[in-house]
PDB file with SEQRES, HELIX, SHEET and CRYST1 records, atoms N, CA, C and O in Angstrom:
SEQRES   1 A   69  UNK UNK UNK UNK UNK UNK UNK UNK UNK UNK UNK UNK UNK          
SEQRES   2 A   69  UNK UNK UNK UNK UNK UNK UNK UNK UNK UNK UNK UNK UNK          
SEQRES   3 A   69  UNK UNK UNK UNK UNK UNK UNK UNK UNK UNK UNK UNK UNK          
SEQRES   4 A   69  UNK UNK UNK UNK UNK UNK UNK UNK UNK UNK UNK UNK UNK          
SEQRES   5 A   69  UNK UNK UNK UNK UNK UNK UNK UNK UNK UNK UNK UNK UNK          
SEQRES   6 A   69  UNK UNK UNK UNK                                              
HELIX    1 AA1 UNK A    2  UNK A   18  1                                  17    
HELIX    2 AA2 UNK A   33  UNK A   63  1                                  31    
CRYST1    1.000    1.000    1.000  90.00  90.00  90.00 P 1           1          
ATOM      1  N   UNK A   1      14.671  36.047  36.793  1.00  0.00           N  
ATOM      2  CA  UNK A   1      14.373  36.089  35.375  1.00  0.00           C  
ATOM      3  C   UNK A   1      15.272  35.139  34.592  1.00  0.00           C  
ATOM      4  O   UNK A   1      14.892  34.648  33.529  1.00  0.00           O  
ATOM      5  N   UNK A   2      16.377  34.904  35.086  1.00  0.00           N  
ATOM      6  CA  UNK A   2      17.271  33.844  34.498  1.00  0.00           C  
ATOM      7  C   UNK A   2      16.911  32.633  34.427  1.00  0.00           C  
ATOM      8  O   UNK A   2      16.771  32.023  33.367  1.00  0.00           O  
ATOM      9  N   UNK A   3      16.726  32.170  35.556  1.00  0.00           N  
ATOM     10  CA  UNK A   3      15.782  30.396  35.898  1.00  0.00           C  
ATOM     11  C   UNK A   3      14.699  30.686  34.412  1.00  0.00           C  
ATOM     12  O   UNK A   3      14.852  30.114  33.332  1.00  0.00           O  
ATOM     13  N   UNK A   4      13.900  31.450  34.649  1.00  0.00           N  
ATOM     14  CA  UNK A   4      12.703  30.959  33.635  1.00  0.00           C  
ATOM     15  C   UNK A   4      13.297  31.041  31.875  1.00  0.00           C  
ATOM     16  O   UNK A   4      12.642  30.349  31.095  1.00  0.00           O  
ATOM     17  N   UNK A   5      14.508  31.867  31.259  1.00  0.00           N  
ATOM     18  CA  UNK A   5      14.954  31.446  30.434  1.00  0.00           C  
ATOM     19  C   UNK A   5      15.543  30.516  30.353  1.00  0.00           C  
ATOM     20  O   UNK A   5      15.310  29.888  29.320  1.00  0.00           O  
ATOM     21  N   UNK A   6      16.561  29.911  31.283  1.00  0.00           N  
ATOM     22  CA  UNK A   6      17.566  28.864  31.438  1.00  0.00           C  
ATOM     23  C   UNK A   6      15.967  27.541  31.054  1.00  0.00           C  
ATOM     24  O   UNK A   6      16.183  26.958  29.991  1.00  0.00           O  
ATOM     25  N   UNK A   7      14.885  27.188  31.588  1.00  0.00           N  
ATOM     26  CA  UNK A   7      13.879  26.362  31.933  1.00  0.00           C  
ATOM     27  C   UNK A   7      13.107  26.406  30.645  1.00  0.00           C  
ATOM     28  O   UNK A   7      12.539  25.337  30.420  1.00  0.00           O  
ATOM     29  N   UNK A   8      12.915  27.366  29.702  1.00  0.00           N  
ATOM     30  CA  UNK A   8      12.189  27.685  28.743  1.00  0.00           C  
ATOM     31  C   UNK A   8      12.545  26.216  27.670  1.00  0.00           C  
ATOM     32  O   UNK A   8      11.878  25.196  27.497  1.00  0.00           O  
ATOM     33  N   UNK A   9      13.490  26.522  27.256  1.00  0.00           N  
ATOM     34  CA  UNK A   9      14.293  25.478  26.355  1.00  0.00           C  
ATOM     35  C   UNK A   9      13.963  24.617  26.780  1.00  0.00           C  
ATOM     36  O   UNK A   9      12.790  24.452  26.443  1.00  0.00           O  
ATOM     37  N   UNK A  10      14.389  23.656  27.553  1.00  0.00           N  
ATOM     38  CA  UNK A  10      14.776  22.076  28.015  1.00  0.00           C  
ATOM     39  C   UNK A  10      13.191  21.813  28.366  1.00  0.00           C  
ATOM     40  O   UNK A  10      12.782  20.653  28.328  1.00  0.00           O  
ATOM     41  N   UNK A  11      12.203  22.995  28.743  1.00  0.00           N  
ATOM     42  CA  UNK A  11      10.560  22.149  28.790  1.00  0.00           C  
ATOM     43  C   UNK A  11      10.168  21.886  27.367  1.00  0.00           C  
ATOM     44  O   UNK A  11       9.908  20.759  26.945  1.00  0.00           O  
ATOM     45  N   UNK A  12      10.135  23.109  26.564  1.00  0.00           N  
ATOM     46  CA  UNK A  12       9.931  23.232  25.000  1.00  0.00           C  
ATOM     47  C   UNK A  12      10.126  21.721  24.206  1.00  0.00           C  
ATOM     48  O   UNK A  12       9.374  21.171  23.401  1.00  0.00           O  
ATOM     49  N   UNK A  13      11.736  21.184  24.889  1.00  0.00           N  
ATOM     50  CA  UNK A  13      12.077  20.014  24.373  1.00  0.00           C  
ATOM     51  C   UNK A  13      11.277  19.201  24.478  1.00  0.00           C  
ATOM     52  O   UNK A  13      10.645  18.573  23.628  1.00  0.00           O  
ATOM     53  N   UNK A  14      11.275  19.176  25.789  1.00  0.00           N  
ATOM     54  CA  UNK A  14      10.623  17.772  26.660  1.00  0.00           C  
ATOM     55  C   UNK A  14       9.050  17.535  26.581  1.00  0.00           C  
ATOM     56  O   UNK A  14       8.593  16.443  26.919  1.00  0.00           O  
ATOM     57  N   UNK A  15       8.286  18.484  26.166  1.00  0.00           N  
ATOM     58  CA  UNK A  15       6.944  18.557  25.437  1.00  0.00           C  
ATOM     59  C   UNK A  15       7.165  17.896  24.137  1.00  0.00           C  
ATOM     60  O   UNK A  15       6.582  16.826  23.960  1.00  0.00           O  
ATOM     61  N   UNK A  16       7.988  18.408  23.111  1.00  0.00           N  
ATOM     62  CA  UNK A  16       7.842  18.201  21.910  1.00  0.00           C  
ATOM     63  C   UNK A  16       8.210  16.875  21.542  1.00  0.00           C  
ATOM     64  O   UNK A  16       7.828  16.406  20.470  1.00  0.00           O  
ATOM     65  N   UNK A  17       9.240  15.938  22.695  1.00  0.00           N  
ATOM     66  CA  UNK A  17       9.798  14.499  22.489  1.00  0.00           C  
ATOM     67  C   UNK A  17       8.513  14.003  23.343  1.00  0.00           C  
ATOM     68  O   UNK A  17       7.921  13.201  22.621  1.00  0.00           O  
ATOM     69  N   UNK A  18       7.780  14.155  24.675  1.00  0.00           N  
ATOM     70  CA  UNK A  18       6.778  13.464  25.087  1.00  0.00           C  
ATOM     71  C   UNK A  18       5.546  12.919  23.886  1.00  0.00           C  
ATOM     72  O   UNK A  18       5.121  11.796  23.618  1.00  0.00           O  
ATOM     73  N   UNK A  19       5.179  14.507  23.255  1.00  0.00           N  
ATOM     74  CA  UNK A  19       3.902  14.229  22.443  1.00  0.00           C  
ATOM     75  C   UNK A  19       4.675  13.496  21.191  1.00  0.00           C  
ATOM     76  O   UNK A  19       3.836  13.132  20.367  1.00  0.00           O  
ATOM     77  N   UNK A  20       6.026  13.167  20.792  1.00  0.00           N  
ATOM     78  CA  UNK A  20       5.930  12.483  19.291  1.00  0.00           C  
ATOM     79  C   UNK A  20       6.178  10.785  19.764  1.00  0.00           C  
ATOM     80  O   UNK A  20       6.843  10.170  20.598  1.00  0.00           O  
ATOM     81  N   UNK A  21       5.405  10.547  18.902  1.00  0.00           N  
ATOM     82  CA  UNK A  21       5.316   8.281  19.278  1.00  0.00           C  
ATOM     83  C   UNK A  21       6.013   8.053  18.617  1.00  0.00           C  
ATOM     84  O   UNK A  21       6.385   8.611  17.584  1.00  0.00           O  
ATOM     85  N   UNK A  22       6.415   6.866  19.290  1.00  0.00           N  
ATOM     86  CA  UNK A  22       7.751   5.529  18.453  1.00  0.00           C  
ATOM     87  C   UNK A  22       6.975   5.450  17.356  1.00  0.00           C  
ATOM     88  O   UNK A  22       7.553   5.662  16.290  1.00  0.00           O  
ATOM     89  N   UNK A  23       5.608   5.159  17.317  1.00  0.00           N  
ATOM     90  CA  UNK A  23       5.208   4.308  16.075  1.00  0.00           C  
ATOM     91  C   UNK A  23       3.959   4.890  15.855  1.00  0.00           C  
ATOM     92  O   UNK A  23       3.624   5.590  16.811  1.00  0.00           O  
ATOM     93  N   UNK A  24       3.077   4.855  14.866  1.00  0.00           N  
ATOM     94  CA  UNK A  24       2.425   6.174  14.171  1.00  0.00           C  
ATOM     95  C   UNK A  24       0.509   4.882  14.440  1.00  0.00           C  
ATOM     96  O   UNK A  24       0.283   3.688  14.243  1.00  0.00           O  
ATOM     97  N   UNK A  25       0.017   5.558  14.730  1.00  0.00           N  
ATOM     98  CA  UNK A  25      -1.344   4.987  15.064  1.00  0.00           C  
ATOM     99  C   UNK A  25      -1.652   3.970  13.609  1.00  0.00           C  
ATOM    100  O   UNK A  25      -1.260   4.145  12.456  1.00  0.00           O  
ATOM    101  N   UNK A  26      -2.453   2.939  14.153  1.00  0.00           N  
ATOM    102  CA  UNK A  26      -2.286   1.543  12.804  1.00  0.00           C  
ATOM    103  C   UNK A  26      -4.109   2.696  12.361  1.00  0.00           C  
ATOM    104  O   UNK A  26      -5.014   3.263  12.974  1.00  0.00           O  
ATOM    105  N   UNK A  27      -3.811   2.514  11.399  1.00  0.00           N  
ATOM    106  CA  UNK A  27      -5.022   3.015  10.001  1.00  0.00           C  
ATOM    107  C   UNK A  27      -6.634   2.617  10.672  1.00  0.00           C  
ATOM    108  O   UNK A  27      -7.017   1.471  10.906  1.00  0.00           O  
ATOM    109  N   UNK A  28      -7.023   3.237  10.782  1.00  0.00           N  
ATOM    110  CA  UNK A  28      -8.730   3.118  11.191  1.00  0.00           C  
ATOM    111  C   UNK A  28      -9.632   2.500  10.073  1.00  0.00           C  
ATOM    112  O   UNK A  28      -9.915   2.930   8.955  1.00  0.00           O  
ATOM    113  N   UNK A  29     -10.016   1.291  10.766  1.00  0.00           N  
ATOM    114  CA  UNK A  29     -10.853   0.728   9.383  1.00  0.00           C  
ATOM    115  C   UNK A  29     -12.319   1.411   9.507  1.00  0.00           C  
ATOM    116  O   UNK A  29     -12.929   1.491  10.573  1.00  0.00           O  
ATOM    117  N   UNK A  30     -12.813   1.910   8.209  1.00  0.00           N  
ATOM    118  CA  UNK A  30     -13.740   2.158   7.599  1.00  0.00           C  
ATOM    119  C   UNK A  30     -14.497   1.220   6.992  1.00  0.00           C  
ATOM    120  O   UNK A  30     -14.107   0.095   6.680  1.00  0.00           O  
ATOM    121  N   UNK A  31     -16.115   1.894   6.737  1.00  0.00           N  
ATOM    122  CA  UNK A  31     -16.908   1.016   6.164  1.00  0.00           C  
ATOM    123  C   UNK A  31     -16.702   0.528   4.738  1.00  0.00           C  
ATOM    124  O   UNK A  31     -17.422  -0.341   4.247  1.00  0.00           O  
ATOM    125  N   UNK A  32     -15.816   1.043   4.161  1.00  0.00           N  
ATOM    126  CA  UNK A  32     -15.140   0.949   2.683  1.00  0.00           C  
ATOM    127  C   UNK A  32     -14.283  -0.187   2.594  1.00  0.00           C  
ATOM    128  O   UNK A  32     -13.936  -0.633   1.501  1.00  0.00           O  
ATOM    129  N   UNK A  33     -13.837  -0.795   3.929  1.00  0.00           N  
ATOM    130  CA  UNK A  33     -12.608  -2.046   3.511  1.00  0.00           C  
ATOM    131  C   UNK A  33     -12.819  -2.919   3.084  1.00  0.00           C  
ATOM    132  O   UNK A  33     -12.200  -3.387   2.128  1.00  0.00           O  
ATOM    133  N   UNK A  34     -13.965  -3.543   3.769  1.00  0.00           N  
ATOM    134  CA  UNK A  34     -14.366  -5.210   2.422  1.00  0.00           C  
ATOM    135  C   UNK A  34     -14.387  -4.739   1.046  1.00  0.00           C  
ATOM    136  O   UNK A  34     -13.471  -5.035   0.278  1.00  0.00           O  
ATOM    137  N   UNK A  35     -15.721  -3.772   0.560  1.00  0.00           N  
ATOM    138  CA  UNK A  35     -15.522  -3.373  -0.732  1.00  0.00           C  
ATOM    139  C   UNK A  35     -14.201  -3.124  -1.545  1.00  0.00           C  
ATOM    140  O   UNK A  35     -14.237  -3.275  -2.766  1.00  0.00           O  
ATOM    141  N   UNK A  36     -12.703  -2.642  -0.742  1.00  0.00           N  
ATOM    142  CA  UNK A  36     -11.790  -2.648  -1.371  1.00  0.00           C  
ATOM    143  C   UNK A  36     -11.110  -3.814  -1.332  1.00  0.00           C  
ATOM    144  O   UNK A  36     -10.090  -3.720  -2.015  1.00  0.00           O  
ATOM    145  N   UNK A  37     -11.227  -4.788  -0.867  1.00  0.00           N  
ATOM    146  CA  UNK A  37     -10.818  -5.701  -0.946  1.00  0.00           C  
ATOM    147  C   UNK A  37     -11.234  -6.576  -1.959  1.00  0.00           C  
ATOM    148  O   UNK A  37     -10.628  -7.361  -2.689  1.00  0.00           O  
ATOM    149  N   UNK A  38     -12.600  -6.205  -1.809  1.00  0.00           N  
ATOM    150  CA  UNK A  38     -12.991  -7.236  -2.927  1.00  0.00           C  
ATOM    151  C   UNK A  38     -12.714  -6.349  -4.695  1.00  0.00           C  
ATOM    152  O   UNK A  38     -12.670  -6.953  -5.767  1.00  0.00           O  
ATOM    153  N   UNK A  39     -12.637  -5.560  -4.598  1.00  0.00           N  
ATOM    154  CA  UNK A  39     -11.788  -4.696  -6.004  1.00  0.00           C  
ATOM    155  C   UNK A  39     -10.577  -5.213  -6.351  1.00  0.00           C  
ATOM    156  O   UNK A  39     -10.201  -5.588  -7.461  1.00  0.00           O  
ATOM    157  N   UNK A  40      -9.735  -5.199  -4.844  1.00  0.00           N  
ATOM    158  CA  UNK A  40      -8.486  -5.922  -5.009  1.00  0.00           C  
ATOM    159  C   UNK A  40      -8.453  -7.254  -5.379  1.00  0.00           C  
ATOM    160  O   UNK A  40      -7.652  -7.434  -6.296  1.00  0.00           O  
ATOM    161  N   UNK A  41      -9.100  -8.394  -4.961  1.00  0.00           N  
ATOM    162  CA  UNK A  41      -9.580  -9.566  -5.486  1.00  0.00           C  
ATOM    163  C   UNK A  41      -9.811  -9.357  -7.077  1.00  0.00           C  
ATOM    164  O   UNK A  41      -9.068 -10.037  -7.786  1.00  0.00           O  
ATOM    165  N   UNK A  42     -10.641  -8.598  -7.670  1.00  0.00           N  
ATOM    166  CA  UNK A  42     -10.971  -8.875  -8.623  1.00  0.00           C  
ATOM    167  C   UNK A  42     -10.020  -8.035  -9.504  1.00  0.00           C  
ATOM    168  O   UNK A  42     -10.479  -7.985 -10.645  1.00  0.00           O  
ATOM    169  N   UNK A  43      -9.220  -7.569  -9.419  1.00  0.00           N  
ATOM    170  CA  UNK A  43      -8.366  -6.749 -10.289  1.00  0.00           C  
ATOM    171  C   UNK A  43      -7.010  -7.898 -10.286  1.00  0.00           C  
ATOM    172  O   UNK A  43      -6.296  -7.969 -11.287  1.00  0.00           O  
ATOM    173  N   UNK A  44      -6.781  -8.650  -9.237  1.00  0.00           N  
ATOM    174  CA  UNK A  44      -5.900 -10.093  -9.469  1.00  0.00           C  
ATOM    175  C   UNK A  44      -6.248 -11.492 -10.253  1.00  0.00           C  
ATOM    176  O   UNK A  44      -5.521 -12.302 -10.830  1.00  0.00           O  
ATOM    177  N   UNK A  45      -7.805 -11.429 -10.011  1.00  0.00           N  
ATOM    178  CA  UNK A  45      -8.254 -12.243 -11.116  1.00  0.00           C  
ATOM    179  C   UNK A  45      -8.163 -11.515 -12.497  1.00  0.00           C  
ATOM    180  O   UNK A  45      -7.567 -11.539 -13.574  1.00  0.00           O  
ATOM    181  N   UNK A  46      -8.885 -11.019 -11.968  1.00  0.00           N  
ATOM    182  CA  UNK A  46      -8.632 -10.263 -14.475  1.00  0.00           C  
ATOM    183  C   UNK A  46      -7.607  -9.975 -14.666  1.00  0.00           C  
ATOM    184  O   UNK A  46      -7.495  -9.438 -15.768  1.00  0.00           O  
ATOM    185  N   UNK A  47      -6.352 -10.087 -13.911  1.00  0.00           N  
ATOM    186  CA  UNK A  47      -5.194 -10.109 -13.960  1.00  0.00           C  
ATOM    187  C   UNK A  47      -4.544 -11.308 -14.726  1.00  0.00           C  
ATOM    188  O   UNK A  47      -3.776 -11.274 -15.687  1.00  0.00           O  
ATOM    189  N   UNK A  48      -5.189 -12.655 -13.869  1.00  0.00           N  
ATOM    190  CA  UNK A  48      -4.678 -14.038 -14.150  1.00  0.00           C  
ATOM    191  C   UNK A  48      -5.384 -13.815 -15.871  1.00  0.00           C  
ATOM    192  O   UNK A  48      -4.838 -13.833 -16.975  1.00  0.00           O  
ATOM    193  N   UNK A  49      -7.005 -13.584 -15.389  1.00  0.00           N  
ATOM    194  CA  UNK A  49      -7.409 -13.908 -16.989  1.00  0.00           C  
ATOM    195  C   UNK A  49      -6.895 -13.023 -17.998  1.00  0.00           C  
ATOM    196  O   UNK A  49      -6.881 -13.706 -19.022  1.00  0.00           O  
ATOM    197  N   UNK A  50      -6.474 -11.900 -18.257  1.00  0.00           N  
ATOM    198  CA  UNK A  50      -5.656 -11.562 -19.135  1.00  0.00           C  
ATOM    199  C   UNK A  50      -4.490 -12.306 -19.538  1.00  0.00           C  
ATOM    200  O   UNK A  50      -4.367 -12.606 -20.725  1.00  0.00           O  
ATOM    201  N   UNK A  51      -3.326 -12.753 -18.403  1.00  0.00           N  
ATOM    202  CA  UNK A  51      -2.435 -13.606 -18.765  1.00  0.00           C  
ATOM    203  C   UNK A  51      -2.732 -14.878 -19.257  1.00  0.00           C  
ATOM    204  O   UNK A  51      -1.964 -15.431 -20.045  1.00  0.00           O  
ATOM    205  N   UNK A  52      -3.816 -15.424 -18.856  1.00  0.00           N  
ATOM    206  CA  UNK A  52      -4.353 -17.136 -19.308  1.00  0.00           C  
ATOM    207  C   UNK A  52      -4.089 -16.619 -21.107  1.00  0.00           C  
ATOM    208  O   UNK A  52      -3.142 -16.924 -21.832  1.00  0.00           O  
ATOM    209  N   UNK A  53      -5.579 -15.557 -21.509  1.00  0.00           N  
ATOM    210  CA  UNK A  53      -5.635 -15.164 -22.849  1.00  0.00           C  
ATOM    211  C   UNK A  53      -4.452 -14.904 -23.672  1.00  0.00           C  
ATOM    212  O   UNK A  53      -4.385 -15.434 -24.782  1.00  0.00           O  
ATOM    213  N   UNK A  54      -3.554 -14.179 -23.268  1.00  0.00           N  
ATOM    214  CA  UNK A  54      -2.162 -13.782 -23.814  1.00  0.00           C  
ATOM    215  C   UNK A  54      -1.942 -15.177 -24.580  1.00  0.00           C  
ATOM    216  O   UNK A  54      -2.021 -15.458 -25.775  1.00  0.00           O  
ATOM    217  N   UNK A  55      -1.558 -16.145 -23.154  1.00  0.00           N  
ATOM    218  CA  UNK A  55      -0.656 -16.924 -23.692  1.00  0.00           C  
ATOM    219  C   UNK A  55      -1.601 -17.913 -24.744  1.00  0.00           C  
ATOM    220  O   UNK A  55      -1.026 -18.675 -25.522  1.00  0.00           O  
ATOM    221  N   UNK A  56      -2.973 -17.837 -24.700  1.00  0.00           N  
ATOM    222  CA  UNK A  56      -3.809 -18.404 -25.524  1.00  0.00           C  
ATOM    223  C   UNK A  56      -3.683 -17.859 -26.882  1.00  0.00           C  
ATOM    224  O   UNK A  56      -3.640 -18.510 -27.926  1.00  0.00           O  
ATOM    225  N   UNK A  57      -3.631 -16.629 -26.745  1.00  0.00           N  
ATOM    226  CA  UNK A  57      -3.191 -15.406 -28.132  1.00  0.00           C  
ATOM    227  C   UNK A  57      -2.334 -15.934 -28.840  1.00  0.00           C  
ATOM    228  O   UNK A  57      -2.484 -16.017 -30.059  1.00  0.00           O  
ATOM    229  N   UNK A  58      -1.331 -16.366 -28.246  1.00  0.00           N  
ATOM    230  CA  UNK A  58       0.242 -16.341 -28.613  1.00  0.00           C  
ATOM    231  C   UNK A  58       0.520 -17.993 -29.069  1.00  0.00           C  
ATOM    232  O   UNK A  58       1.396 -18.444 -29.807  1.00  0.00           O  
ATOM    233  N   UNK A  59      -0.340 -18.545 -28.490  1.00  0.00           N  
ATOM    234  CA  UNK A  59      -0.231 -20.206 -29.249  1.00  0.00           C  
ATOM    235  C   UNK A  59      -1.015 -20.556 -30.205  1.00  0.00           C  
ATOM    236  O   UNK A  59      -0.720 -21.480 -30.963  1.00  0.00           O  
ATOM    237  N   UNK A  60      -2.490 -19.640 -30.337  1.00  0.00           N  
ATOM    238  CA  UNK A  60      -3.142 -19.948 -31.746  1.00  0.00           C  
ATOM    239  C   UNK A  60      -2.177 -18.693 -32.941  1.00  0.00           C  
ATOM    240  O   UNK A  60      -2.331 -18.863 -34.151  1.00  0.00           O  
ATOM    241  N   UNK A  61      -1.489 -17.826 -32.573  1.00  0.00           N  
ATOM    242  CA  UNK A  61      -1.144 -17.361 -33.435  1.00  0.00           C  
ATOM    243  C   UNK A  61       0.611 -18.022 -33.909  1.00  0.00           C  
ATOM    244  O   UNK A  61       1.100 -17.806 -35.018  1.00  0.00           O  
ATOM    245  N   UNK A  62       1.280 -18.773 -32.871  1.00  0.00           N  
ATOM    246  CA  UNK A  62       2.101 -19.778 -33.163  1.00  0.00           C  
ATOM    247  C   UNK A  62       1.683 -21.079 -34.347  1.00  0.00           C  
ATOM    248  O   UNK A  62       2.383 -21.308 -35.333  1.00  0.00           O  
ATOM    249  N   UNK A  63       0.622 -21.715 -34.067  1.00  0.00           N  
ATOM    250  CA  UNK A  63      -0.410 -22.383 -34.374  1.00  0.00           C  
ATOM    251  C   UNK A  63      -0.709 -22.301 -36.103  1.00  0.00           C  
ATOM    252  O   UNK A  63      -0.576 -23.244 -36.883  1.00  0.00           O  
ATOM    253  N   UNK A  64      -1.095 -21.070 -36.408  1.00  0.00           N  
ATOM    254  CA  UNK A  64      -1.692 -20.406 -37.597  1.00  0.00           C  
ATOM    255  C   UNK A  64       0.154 -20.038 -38.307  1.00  0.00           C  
ATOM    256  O   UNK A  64       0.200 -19.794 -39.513  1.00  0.00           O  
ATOM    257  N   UNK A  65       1.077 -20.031 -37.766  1.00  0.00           N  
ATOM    258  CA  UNK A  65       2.040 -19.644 -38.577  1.00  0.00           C  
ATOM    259  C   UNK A  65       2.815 -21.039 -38.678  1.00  0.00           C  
ATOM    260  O   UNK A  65       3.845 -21.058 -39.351  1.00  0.00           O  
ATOM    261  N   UNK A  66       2.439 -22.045 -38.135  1.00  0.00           N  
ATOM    262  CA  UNK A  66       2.812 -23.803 -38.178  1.00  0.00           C  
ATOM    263  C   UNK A  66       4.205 -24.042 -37.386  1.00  0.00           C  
ATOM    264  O   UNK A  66       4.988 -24.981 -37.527  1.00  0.00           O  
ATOM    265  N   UNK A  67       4.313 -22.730 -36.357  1.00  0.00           N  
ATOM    266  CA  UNK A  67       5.427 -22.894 -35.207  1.00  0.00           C  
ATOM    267  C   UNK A  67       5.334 -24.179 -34.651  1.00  0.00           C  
ATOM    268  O   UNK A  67       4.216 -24.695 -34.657  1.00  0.00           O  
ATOM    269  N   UNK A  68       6.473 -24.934 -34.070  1.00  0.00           N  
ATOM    270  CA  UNK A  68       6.101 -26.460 -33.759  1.00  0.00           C  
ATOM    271  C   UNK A  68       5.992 -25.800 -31.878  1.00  0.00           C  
ATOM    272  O   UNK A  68       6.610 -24.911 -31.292  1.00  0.00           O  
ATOM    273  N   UNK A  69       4.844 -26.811 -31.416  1.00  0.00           N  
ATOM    274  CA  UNK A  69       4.301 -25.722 -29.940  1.00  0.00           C  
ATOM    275  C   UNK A  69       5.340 -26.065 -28.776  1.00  0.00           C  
ATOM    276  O   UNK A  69       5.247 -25.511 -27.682  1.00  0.00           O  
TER     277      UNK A  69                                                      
END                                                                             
């Protein structure tokens, strides 16, 4: 009866370090990834075009107050 407590532990371990991985399974692509990509694409463009406008904002309103540009 001793062996199988003494053995209990050190298998318990040795299960629980076998089943955990160095490194975690890479992400399963779905039928959804181009479509997010292309969201992502377009949320970096209307990105740029907001900033283009800003600075367009900001020089006709330089412009209108006779700031030298």
């Amino acid at each position: 009866m001793g062996y199988v407590k003494r053995m209990t532990m050190p298998l318990g371990v040795m299960f629980i370090v076998s089943c955990s991985g160095s490194q975690p399974p890479p992400p399963a692509k779905t039928v959804f990834d181009p479509l997010t990509q292309e969201l992502d694409r377009a949320r970096e463009v209307q990105k740029t075009v907001d900033e283009k406008a800003a600075k367009t904002r900001q020089a006709i309103e330089n412009q209108a107050r006779g700031d030298a540009p």
